[in-house]
C-alpha positions as a Markdown table, in Angstrom:
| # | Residue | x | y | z |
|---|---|---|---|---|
| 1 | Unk | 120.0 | 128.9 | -97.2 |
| 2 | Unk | 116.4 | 130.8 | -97.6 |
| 3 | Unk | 115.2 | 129.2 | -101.0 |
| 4 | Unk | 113.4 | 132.0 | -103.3 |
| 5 | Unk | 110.4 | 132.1 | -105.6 |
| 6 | Unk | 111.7 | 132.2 | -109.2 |
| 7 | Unk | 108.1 | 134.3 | -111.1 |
| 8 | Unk | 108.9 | 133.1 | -114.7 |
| 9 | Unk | 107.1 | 134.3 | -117.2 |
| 10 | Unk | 105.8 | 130.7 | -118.0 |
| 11 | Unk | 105.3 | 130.6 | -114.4 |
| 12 | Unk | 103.3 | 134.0 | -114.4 |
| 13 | Unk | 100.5 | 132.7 | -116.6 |
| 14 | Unk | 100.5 | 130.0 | -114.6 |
| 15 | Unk | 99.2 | 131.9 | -111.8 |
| 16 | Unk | 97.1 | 134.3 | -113.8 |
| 17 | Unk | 95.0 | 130.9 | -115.4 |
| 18 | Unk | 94.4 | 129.6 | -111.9 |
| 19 | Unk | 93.0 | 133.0 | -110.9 |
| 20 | Unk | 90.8 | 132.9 | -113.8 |
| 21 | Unk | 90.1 | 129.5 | -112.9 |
| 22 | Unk | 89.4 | 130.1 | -109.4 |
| 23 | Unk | 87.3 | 133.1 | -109.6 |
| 24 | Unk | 84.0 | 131.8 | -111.1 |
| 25 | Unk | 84.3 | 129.3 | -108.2 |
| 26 | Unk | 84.4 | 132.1 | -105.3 |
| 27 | Unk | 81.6 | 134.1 | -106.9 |
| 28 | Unk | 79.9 | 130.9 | -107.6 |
| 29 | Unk | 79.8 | 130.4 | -103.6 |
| 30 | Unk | 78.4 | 133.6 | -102.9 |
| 31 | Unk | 75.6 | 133.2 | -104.8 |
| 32 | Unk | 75.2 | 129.9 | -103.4 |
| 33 | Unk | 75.2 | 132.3 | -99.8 |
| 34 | Unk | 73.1 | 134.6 | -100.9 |
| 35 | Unk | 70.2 | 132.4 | -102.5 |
| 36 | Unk | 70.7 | 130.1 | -99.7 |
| 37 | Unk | 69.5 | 132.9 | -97.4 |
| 38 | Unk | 66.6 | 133.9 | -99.6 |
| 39 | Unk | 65.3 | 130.7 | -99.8 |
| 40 | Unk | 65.4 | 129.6 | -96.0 |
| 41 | Unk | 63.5 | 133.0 | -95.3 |
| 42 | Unk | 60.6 | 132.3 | -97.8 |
| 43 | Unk | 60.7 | 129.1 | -96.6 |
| 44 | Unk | 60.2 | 130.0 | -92.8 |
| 45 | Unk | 58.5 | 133.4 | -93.7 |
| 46 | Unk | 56.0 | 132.9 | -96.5 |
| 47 | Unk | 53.1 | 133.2 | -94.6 |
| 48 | Unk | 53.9 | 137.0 | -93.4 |
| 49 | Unk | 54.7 | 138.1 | -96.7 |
| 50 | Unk | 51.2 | 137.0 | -98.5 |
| 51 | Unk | 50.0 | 138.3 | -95.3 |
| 52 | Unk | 51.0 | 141.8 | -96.4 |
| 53 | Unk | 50.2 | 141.2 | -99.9 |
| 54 | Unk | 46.3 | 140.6 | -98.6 |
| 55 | Unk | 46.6 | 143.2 | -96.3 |
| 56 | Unk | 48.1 | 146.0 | -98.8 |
| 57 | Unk | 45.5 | 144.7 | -101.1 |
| 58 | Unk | 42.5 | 144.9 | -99.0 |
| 59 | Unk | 43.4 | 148.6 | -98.2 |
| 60 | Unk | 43.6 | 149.1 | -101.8 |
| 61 | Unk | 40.3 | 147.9 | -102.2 |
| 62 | Unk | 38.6 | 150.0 | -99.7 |
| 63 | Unk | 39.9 | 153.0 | -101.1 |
| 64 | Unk | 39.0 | 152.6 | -104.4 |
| 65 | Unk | 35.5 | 151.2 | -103.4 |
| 66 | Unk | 35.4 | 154.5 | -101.1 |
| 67 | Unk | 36.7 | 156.5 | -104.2 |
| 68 | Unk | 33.9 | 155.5 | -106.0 |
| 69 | Unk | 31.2 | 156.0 | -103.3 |
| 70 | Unk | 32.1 | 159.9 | -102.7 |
| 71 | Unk | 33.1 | 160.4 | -106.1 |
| 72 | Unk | 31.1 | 159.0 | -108.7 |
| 73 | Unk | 28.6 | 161.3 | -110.0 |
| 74 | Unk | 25.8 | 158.5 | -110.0 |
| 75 | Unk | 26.9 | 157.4 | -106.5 |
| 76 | Unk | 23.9 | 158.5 | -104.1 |
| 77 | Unk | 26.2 | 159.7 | -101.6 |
| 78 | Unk | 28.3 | 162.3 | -104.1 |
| 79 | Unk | 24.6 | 163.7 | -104.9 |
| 80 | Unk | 23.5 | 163.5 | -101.1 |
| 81 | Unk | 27.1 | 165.2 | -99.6 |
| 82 | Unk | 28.1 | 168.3 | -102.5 |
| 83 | Unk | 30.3 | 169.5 | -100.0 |
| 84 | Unk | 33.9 | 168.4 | -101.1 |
| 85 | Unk | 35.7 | 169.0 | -97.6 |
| 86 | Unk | 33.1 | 166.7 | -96.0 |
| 87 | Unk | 33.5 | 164.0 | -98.4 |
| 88 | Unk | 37.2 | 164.2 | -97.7 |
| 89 | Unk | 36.2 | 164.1 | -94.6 |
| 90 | Unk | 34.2 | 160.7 | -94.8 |
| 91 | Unk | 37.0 | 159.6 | -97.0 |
| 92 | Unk | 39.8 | 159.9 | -94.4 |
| 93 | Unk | 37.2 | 158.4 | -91.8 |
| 94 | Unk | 36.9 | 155.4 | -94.3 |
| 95 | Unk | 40.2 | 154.9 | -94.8 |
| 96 | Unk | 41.9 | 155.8 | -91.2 |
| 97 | Unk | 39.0 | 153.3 | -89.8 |
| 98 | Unk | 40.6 | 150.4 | -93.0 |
| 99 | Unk | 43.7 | 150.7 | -91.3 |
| 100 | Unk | 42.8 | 150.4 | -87.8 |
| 101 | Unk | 40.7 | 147.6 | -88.3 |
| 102 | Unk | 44.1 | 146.1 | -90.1 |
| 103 | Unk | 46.3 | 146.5 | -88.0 |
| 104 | Unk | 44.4 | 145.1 | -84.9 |
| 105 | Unk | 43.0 | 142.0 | -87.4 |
| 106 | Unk | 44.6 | 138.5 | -86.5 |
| 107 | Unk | 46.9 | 139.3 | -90.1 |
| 108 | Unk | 48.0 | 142.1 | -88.9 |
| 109 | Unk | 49.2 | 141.2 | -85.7 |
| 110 | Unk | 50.8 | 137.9 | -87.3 |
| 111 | Unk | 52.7 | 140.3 | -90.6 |
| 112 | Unk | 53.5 | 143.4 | -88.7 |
| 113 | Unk | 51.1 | 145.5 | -90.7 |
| 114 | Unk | 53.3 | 147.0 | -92.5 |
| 115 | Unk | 51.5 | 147.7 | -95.3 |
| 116 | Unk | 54.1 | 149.9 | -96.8 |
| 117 | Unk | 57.7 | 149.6 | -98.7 |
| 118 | Unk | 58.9 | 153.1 | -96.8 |
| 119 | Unk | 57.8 | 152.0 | -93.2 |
| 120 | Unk | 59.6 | 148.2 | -93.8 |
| 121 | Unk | 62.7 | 149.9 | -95.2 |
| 122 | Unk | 62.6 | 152.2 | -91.9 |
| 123 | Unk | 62.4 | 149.2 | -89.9 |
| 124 | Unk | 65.3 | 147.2 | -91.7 |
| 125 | Unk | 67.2 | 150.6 | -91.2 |
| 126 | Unk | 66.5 | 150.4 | -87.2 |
| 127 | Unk | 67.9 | 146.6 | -87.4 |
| 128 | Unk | 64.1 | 145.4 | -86.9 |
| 129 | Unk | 63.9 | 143.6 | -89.9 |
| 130 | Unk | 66.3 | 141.1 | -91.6 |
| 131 | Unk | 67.3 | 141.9 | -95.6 |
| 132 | Unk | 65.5 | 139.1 | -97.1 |
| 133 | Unk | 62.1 | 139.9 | -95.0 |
| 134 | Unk | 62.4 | 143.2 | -96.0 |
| 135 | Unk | 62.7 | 142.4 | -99.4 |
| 136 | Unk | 60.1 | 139.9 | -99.7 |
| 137 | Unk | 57.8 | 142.1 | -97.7 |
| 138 | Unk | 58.4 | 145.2 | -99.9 |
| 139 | Unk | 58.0 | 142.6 | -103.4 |
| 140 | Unk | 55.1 | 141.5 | -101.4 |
| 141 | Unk | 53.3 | 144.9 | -100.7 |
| 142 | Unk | 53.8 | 145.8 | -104.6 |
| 143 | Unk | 52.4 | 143.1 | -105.7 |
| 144 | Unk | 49.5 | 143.1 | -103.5 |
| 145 | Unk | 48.5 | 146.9 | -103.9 |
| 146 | Unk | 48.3 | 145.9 | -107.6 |
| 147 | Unk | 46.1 | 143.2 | -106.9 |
| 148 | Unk | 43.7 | 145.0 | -104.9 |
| 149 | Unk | 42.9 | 147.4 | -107.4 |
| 150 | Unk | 42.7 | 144.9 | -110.2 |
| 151 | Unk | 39.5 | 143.4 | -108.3 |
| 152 | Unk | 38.1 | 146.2 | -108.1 |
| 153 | Unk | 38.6 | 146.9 | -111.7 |
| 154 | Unk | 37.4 | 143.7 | -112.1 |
| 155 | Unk | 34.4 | 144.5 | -109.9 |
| 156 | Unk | 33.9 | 148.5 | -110.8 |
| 157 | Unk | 35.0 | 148.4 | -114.4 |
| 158 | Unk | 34.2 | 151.4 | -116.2 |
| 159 | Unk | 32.7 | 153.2 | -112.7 |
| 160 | Unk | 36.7 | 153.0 | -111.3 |
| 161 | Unk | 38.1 | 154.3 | -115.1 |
| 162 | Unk | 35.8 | 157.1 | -114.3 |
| 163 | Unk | 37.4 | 160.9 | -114.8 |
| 164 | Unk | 36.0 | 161.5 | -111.3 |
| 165 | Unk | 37.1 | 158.5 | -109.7 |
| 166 | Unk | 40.5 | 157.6 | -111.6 |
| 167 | Unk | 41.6 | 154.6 | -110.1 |
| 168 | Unk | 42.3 | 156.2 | -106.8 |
| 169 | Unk | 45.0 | 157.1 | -107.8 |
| 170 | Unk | 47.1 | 160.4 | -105.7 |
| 171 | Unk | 48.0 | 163.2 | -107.8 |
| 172 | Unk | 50.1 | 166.5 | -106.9 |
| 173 | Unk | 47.8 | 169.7 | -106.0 |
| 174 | Unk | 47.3 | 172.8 | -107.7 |
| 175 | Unk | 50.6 | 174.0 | -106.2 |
| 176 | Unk | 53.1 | 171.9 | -107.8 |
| 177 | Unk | 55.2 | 169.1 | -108.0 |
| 178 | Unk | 57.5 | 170.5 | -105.5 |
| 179 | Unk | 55.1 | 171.7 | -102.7 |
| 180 | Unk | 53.6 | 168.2 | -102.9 |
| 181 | Unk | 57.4 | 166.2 | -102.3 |
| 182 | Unk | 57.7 | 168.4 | -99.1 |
| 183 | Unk | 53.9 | 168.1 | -98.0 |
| 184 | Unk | 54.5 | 164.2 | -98.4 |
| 185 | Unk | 58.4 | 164.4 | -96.5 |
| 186 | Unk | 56.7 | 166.5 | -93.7 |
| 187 | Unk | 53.5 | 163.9 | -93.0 |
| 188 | Unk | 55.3 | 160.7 | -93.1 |
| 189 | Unk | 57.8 | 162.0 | -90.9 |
| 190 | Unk | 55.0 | 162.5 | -88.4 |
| 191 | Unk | 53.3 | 159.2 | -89.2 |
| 192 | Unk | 56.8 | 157.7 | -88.7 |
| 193 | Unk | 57.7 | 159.9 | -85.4 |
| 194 | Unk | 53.9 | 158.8 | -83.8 |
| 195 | Unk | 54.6 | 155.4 | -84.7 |
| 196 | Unk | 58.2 | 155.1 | -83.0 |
| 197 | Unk | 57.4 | 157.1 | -80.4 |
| 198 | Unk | 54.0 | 155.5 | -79.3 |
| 199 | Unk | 54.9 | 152.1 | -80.4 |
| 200 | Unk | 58.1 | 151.8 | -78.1 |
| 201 | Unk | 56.4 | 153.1 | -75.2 |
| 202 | Unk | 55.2 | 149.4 | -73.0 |
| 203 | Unk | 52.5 | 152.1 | -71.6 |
| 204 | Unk | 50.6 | 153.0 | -75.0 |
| 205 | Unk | 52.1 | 150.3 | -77.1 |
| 206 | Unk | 49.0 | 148.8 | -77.7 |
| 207 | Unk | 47.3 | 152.5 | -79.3 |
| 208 | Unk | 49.7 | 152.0 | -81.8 |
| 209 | Unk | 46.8 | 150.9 | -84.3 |
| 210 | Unk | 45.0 | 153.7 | -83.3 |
| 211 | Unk | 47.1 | 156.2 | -83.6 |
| 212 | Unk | 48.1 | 155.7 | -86.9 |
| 213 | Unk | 44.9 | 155.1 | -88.2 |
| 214 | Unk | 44.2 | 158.7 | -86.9 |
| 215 | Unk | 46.9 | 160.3 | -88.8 |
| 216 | Unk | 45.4 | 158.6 | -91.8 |
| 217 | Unk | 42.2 | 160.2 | -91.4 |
| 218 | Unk | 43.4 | 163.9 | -90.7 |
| 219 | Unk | 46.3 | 163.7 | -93.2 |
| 220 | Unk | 43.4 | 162.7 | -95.8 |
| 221 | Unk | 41.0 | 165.5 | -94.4 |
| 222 | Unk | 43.5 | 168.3 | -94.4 |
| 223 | Unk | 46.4 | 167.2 | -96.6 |
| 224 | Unk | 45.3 | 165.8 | -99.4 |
| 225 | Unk | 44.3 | 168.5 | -101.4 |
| 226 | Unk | 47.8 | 169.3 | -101.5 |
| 227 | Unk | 50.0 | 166.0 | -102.2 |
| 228 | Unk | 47.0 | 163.7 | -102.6 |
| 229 | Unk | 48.3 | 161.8 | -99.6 |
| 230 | Unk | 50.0 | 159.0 | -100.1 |
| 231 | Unk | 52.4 | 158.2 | -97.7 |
| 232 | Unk | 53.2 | 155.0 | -99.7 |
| 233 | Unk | 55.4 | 153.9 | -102.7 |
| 234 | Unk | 53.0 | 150.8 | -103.5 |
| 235 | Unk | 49.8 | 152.1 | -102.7 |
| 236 | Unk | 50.5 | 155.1 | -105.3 |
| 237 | Unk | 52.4 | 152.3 | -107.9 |
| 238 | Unk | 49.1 | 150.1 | -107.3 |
| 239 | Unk | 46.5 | 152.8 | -109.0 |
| 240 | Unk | 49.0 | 154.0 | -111.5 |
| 241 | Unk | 50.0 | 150.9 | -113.0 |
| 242 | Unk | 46.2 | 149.7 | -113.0 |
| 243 | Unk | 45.3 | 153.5 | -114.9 |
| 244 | Unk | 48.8 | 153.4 | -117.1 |
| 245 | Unk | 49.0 | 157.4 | -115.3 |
| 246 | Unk | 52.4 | 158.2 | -114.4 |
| 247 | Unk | 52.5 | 161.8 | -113.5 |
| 248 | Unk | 54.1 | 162.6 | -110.3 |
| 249 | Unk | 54.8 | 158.8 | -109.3 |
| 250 | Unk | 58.6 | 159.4 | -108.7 |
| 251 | Unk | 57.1 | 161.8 | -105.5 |
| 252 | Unk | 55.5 | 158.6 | -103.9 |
| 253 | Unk | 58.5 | 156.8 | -104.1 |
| 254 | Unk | 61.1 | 159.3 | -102.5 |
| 255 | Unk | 58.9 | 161.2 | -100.3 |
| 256 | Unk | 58.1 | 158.6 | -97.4 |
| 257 | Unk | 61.4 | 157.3 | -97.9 |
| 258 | Unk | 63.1 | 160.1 | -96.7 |
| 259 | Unk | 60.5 | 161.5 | -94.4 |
| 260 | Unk | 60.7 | 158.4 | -92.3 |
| 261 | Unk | 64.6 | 157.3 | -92.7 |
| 262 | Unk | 64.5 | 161.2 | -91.3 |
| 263 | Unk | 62.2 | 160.6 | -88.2 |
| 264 | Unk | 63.6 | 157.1 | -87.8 |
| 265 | Unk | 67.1 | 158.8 | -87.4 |
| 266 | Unk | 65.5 | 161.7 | -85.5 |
| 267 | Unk | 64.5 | 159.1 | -83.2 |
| 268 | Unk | 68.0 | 156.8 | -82.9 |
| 269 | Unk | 69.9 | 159.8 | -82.0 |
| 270 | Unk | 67.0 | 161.1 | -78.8 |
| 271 | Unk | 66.8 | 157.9 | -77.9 |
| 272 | Unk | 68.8 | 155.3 | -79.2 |
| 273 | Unk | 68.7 | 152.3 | -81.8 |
| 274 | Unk | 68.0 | 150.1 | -78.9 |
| 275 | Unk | 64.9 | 151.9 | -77.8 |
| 276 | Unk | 63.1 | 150.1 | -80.6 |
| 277 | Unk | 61.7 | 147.4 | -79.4 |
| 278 | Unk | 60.1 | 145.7 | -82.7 |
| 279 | Unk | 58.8 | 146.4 | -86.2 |
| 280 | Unk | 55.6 | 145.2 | -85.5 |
| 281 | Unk | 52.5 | 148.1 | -85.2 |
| 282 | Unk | 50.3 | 146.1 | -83.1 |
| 283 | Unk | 51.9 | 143.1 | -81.3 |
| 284 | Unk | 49.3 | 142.2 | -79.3 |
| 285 | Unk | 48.0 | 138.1 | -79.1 |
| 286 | Unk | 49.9 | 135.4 | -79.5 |
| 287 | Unk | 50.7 | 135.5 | -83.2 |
| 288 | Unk | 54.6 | 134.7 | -83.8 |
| 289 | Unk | 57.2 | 137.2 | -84.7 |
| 290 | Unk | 59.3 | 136.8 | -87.2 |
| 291 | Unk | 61.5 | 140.6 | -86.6 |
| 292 | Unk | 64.4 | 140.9 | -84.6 |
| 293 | Unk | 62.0 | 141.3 | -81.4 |
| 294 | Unk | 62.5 | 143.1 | -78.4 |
| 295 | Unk | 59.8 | 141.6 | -76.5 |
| 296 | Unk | 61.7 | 138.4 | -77.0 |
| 297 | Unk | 64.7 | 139.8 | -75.3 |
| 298 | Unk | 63.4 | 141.8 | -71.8 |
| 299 | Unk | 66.4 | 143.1 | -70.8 |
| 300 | Unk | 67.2 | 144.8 | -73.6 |
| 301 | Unk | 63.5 | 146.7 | -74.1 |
| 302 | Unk | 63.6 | 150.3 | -72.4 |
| 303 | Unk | 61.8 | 150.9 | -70.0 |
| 304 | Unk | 59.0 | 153.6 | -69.8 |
């Protein structure tokens, strides 16, 4: 005779208090998880993230010493060069050259070179990256952009507050708000689409660097007047929290999002999620990698 479960009422709350009971336990555990899994990748990957923070911050000080040099009224180059297309010009030389020289530097090829929130989200949409790297590198990047342009703050003072000068921070054209989100979607989405394309080819891998070092340089020369040129959530976060200037931030943030989730998906669906080899921009040397690598796995890199 099949005996049958009798659900009291007494026997109901019962089972509703050892629920209760029971539930602070299980979410209890996955926290435990979760923290556990932060913790063992600062613990293994600590080095690559302050490695982006210097590298983030470095950049940041370039361009506000730059800023300063081709800006400042007193600065002997503004009075030498009047021409403001030119100085754009030597900025986006400046700056493109910052990069490259980052990105082929022994930190660079050790963190990735990153450099940017938007290009490590990309990469942990590709599967390149793991979810704790690519939130300690994003914290990371914040962080050190902010630190960047307090030294020079620290080192400029009043010369970086200047009108002229500002911080460094990007700012929106004369033609809007608007035509500056889709100016920003439309270059990172070919800074992206360069990078994927050039940095999964075993051929040209190694012009990686170089390539996007270049797109720096002409998207400063030509673009800028009309988004500021960015490209980068904590590059723009950097100047404005140093100058307490708001305007036009929330642009920075969404715009290379979605411009290079776009070309990242662009890419996937020509060529497929396993034609991305790594997240690294320059993985020349011998430095370790700490992405899910496909130079660690040969048979599954394309071939060219």
């Amino acid at each position: 005779m099949r005996s049958e479960f009798q659900c009291t009422p007494a026997t109901a709350v019962r089972l509703f208090a050892a629920q209760l009971l029971a539930e602070p336990v299980a979410a209890q555990a996955k926290i435990g998880h979760w923290t556990d899994n932060a913790k063992q990748a600062f613990t293994q990957h600590w080095p690559e993230y302050m490695i982006e923070a210097l590298c983030i911050g470095t950049f940041m000080i370039s361009a506000c010493a730059f800023s300063a040099l081709l800006e400042h009224p007193a600065s002997p180059v503004r009075t030498r060069v009047m021409n403001t297309d030119v100085r754009r010009f030597l900025a986006g030389l400046a700056m493109g050259t910052t990069a490259i020289l980052l990105i082929y530097s022994p930190l660079g090829q050790r963190s990735g070179a990153h450099m940017n929130p938007a290009t490590t989200l990309t990469f942990y949409r590709l599967g390149k990256v793991e979810r704790w790297d690519a939130v300690f590198y994003m914290l990371w990047q914040f962080a050190g952009g902010v630190l960047g342009v307090l030294v020079s703050f620290a080192l400029m003072g009043a010369t970086l507050a200047h009108r002229k000068v500002n911080f460094a921070i990007t700012r929106p054209g004369e033609r809007g708000e608007a035509v500056a989100f889709v100016s920003e979607v439309l270059i990172t989405f070919l800074l992206m689409t360069v990078i994927l394309n050039v940095s999964n080819s075993h051929k040209y891998a190694r012009f990686t660097g170089l390539a996007a070092g270049t797109m720096v340089m002409l998207f400063i020369t030509f673009e800028a007047p009309i988004s500021g040129m960015s490209m980068n959530p904590a590059r723009s976060f950097a100047s404005d929290f140093v100058g307490m200037q708001w305007p036009g931030l929330w642009i920075y943030f969404a715009a290379p999002v979605l411009g290079m989730l776009s070309a990242a998906e662009v890419f996937v669906r020509k060529r497929g999620i396993r034609s991305v080899i790594c997240a690294k921009l320059n993985h020349s040397g011998t430095a370790r990698c700490i992405f899910r690598c496909g130079y660690m796995m040969p048979a599954q890199a394309p071939g060219d």
